[in-house]
N, C-alpha and C positions, 0 to 999 in steps of 0.2 A: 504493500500500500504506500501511495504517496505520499505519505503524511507531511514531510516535510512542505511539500509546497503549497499543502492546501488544508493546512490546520489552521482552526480558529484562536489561533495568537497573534500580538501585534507585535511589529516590528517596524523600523525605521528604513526611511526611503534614503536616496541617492539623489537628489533630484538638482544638484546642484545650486551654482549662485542668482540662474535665472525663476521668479516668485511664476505661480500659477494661476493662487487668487488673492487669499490673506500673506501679508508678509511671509508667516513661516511656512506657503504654502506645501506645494508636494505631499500630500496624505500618506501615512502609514496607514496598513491594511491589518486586519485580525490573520497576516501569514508567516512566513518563517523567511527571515531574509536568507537569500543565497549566501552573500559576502558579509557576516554583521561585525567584522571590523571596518569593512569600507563605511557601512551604512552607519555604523557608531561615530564616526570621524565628521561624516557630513551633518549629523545632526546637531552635533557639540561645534561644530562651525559655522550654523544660523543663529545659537542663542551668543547673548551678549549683555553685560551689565549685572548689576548688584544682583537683582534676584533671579537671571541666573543661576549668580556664581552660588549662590545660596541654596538653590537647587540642588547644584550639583554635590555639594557637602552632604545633601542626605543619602547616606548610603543604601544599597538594595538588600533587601531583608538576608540575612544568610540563613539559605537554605541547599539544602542537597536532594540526589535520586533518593527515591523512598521514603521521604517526610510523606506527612497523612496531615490534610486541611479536614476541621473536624468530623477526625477520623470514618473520614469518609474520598473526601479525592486524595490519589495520590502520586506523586509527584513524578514523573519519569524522566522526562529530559527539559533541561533548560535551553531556550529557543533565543533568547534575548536579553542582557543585563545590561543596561544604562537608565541614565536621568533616574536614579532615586530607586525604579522597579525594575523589576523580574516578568516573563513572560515564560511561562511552562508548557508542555506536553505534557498529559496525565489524564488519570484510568478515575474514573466513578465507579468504586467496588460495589456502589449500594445498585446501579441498575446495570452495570455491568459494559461500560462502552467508554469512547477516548472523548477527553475533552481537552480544552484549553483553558489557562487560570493565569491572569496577569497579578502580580502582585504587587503591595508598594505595605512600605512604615506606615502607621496610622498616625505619624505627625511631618507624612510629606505635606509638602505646601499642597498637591495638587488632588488629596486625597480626598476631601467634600465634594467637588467638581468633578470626580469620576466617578464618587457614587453615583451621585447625581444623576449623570448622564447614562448609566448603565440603567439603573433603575428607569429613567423615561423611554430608553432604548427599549426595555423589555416587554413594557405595558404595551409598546408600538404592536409586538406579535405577528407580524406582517412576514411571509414565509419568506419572500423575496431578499431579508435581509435573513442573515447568521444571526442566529438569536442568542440575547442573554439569555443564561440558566441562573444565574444566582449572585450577589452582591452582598458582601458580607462584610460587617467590621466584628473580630475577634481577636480579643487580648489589644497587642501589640499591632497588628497585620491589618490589610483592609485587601482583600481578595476578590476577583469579577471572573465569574466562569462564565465560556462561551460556547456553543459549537465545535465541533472538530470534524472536518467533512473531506474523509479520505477516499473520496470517488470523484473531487472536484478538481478541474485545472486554471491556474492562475492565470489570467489573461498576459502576464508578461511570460509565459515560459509559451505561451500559442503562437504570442509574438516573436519569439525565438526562431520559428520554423517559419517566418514569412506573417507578411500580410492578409489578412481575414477576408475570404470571398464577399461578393457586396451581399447574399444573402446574413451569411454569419454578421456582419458590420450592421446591418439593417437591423435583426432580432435584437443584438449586444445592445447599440443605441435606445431601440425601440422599448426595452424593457427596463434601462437603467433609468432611464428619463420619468418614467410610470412611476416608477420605487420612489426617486425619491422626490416626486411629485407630491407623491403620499404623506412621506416623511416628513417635508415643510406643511403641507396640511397639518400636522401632529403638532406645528413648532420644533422639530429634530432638522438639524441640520450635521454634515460629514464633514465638510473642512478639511480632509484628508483623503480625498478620491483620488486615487492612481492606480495604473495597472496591477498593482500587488494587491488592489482592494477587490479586486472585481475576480470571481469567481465562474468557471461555466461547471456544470454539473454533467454527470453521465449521459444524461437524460437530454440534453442541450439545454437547459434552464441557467439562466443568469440570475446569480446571487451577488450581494453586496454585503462585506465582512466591515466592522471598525464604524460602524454608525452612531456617530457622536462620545463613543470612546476617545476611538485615536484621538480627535482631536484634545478632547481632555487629558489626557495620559500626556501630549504633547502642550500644553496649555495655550492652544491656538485659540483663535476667535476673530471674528467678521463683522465688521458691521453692515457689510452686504450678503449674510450667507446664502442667499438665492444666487445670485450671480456668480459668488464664488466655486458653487456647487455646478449650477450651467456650464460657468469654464470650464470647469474638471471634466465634464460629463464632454464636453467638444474636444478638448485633449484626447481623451481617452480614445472617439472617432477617430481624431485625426492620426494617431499611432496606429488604428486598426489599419486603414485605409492604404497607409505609406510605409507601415513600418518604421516612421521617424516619428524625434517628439519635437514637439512644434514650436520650439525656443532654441537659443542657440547653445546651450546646455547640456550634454549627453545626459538621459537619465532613465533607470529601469531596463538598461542594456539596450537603448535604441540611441540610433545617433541623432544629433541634435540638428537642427538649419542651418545652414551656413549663414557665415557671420554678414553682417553688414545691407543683406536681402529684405530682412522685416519678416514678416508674417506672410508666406505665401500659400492660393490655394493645395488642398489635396493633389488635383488633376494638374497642378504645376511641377508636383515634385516626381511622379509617378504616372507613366504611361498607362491607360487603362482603367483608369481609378471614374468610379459612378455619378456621374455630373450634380444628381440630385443630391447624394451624402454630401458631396466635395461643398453644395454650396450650404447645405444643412450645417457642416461645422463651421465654415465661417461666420456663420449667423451666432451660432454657439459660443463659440472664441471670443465673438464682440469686437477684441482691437479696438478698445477705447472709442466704441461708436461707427469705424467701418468694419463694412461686413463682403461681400465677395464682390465680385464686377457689376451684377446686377444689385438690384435694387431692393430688397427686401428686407424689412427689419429687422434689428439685430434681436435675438432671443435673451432675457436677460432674468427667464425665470426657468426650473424643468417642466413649470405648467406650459408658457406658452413655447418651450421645446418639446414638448406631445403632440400639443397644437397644431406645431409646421410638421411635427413627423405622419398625423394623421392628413397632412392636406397631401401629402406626397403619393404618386402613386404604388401600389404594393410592389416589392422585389421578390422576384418567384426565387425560389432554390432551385439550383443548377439541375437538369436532367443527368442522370444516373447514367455512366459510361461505362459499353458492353464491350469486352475484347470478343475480335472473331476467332470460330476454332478453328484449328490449325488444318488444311488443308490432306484429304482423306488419301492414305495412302494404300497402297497392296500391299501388302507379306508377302515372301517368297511362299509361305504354305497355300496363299490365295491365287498365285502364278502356276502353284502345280510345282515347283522345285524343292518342295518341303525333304530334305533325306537324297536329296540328289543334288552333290552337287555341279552346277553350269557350269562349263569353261570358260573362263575371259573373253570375251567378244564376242561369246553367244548369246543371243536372246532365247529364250526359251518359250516356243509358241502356247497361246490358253490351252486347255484342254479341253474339250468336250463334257457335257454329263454326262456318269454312264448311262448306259439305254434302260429302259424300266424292263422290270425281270421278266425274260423271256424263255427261263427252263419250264422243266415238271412241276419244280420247286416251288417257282415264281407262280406259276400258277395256282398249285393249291392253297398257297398262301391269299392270294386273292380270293379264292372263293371263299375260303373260312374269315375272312375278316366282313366278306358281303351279307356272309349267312348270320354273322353275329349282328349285323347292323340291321338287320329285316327280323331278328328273335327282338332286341332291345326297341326298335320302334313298334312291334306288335306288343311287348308287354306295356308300354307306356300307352299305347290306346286303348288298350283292355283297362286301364286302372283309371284313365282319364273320363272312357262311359261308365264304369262304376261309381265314380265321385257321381258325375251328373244324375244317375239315374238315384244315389241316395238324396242326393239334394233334393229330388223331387218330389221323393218321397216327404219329406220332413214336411215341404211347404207346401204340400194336398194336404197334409193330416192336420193342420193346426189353421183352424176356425180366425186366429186372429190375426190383423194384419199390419206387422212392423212398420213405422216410419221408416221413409227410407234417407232420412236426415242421420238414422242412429246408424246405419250400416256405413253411411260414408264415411262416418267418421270415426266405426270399428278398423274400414279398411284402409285409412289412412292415417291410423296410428302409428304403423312400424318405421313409415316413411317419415314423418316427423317428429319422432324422437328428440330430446332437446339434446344439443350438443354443448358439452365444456369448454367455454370460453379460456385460454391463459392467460394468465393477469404477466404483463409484462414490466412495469411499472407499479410503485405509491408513494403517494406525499401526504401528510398530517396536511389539513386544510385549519386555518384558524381565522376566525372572524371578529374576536373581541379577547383581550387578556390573554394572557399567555398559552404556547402550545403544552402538550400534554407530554407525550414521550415520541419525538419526531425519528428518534435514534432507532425504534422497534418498529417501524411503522410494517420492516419488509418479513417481517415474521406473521403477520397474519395470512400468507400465501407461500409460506414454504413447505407446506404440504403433511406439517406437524401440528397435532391438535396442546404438543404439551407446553409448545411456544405463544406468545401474545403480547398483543399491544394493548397497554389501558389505562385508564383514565388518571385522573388523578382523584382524591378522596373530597366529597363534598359534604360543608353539616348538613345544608339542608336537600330536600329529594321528595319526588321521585324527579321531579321537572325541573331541570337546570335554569332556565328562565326565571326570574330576570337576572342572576348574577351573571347567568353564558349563555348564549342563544344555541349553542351547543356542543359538540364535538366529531370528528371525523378525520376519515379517511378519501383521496380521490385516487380513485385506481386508474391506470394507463392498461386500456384494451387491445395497444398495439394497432387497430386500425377502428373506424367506423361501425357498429355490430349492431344488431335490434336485439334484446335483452327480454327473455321470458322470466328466467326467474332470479333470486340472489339468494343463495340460504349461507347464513352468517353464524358460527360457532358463537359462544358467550361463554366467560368464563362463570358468572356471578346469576343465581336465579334469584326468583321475590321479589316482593312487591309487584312493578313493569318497567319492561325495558321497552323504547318506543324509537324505530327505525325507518329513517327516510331514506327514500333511494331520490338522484336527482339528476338528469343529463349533464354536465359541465363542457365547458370550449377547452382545457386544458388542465395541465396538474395543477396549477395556480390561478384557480378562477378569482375575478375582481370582486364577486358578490353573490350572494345565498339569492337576492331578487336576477341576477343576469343567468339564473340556471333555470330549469324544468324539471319540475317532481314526477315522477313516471312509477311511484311508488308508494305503500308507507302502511308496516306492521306494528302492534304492540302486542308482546309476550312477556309472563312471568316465569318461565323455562332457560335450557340452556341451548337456545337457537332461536333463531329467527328465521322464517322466511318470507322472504317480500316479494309477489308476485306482481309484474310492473303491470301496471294499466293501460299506460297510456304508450303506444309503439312509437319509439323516435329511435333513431340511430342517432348512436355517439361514441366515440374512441374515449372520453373518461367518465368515469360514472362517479358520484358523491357517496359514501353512505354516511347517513348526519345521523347523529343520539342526540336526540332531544329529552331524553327521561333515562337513568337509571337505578337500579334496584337498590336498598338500604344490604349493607352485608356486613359480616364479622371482621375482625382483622384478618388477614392474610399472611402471612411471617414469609411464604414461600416468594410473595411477591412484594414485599418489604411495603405491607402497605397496611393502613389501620382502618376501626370499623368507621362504615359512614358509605355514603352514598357513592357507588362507582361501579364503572363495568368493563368488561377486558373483550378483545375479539379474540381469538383462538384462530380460527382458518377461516376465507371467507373466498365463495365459491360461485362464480357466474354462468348462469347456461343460455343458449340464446335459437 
């Protein structure tokens, strides 16, 4: 696993003497820097002055591999030690998976302002970013655990390998811009967007790690942070685009503009590049008020960069490229020279079929294979008038007479049989307050009933409303499917558990109102099945808990009594 480049820790950027948005701009990301002596140097050569240097006198907590945060996370490798904190790799023994935990003294200067910020970060809940799990002041320590997402890759190591297709650059764009669209909605702002922050998943899904952390950890701040965030968000384009960063600065292993040019388009630096993106980031970039050759406003929030990206028209993804087979050759066995072999500069003429058999032999063989063919069609008519003539019997003898709605659809049972769907994909769906356990999600489809995802413990029940409008799961179908049934393991029976099924446009749908209910069960057992109603084709399906069961403590699932419920395996046929 990748962990190193795509763990939820933060780490310091490279980004040079040229700013992006705020003074200290260049954003640290929730990941693991490559070089973090280079990146320790560049960042202890943007700070300057008393408090500072004041800063830098707090020392980072000492700790080692195998400390236990209470006694529960612990520690594995250190990823990052400067400015005061620590940034770890480390194992959550209580649910059983990798996380990230930055650390700092609980009398850094910058230690209220990262609770802070973590704490508003988490309420956010929004899947598209790397979420908080936890924010702690104990004893001595003030600790912020994150995500750890060892399936994802960092948009600077993609940039590594070249420049992003204008599909990939359209989606990347298209979704960061939405996130933290969102995000200023909330009041949260990032301050530290760079390629190290920005995440793509297995899945192709874009995440964004360091959401109002980094900047705190860093003690950045804006007093433009929409703008500041827009520019970030046009950098990050214009690096997809050209593979360069778009200052005269090398930074995140891309080279920088040449000196003394300015700011030039995308399609200026790089042959082939997407006229619509190219003039998309100049808009983004701003340049103090101009923006590309033509004429269009510069974008100076990521709301009205949604905006222009939705006025643009769609970029298809590339058609799929099929090599031709290789050209059909003969075998010497197919020439006839199989066991013999030609001399040099002889060709060795086809040969003929041999002739169909024309001894004693060959013939009786023929006829016993006729005569078997004329026994095996005379038994099969003899068994075929016996059906018929029972059949006819049955239906003279019986006075009553069958719909013939009930037979069509005896004899078109076998043929429609429901077929098991594979669930290819899932993502924890969250809609208000935090997610539950996003880490288990892929255990409710590993084909073990003793694995599962669930909830978390609530006082009150059965109806999560109004503290959570609910909880779930969005399964990826791998293509479009029309959906007869869903039957979903529980771990937890009693009282009622109440199960919606819903159409969704993706793993990360915008809203519970932009879906279609095609379903919806309530059981006190350990199953559910939801037979959809309503027929739509859809490649991801929701299944939302709006009610669970009151239950005992659980020790096996490190969980106490009170209202909650767990999926076990969950099964789609269609």
């Amino acid at each position: 696993m990748a962990e190193r480049s795509t763990a939820a820790v933060d780490v310091a950027d490279n980004s040079g003497d040229k700013p992006l948005t705020a003074k200290a701009e260049q954003s640290t990301a929730d990941g693991v820097a490559q070089n973090p002596e280079r990146d320790t140097d560049s960042d202890k050569a943007q700070e300057s002055g008393p408090a500072a240097d004041a800063e830098k006198k707090t020392a980072p907590p000492e700790l080692h591999s195998g400390h236990k945060l209470a006694r529960r996370y612990r520690l594995e490798e250190c990823v990052t030690r400067l400015d005061g904190f620590s940034s770890w790799r480390a194992v959550d023994e209580k649910l059983r998976r990798a996380v990230g935990v930055h650390i700092l003294p609980a009398d850094h200067a910058r230690t209220r302002a990262v609770l802070a910020a973590a704490r508003s970060a988490a309420l956010l809940g929004d899947p598209r970013f790397v979420q908080v799990l936890d924010a702690v002041e104990e004893n001595d320590l003030v600790y912020v655990v994150h995500e750890w997402l060892p399936d994802a890759t960092e948009l600077t190591a993609l940039l590594a390998a070249g420049p992003l297709e204008p599909h990939d650059a359209y989606q990347m764009v298209s979704q960061i811009a939405s996130a933290m669209a969102a995000a200023h909605r909330e009041g949260l702002a990032h301050l530290r967007l760079n390629p190290n922050a920005v995440l793509r998943t297995s899945t192709g899904q874009w995440r964004i790690r360091g959401l109002a952390v980094n900047a705190a950890l860093r003690g950045i701040s804006s007093d433009t942070p929409q703008r500041a965030d827009t520019e970030a968000i046009g950098a990050l384009l214009y690096a997809a685009l050209t593979q360069r960063w778009p200052y005269e600065s090398d930074a995140y292993g891309l080279a920088g503009l040449p000196k003394d040019v300015g700011l030039i388009a995308p399609d200026q630096v790089r042959a082939g590049v997407h006229r619509g993106l190219s003039e998309l980031t100049m808009r983004a970039l701003v340049n103090d008020g101009a923006t590309a050759s033509r004429h269009e406003s510069a974008c100076t929030t990521p709301e009205e960069l949604v905006k222009a990206i939705g006025e643009m028209p769609r970029i298809r993804p590339p058609e799929p490229a099929f090599t031709a087979p290789p050209e059909y050759q003969r075998t010497t066995y197919q020439q006839g020279t199989y066991g013999r072999p030609t001399p040099p500069g002889v060709t060795q003429p086809l040969q003929a079929p041999p002739p169909p058999l024309q001894s004693r032999t060959g013939r009786a063989l023929k006829w016993a294979v006729s005569a078997l063919l004329i026994a095996a069609l005379g038994l099969g008519s003899w068994q075929l008038a016996d059906a018929l003539m029972e059949q006819g019997d049955k239906s003279g003898g019986d006075t009553t007479t069958q719909p013939t709605d009930d037979g069509d659809k005896n004899s078109a049972s076998p043929t429609t049989a429901a077929a098991a769907i594979k669930i290819q994909d899932a993502q924890e769906y969250v809609t208000d307050g935090g997610s539950q356990h996003p880490g288990d999600v892929k255990l409710t489809y590993d084909g073990s009933t003793s694995t599962y995802w669930r909830t978390k413990t609530f006082n009150e029940g059965p109806e999560l409303a109004p503290y959570k409008a609910g909880v779930g799961i969005v399964y990826d179908l791998g293509s479009a499917r029309e959906l007869a049934t869903a039957d979903i393991g529980l771990r937890y029976a009693g009282d009622h558990t109440t199960v919606e099924l819903y159409a969704a446009d993706s793993l990360a749908p915008a809203s519970l109102s932009s879906m279609t209910q095609i379903g919806k069960v309530t059981t006190t057992g350990n199953s559910a099945a939801v037979k959809v109603g309503k027929k739509v084709k859809s490649q991801y399906v929701l299944v939302w808990i709006t009610a669970v069961p009151k239950s005992g403590a659980d020790p096996a699932a490190y969980s106490g009594a009170g209202y909650k419920q767990a999926i076990t395996e969950v099964k789609f046929t269609g």
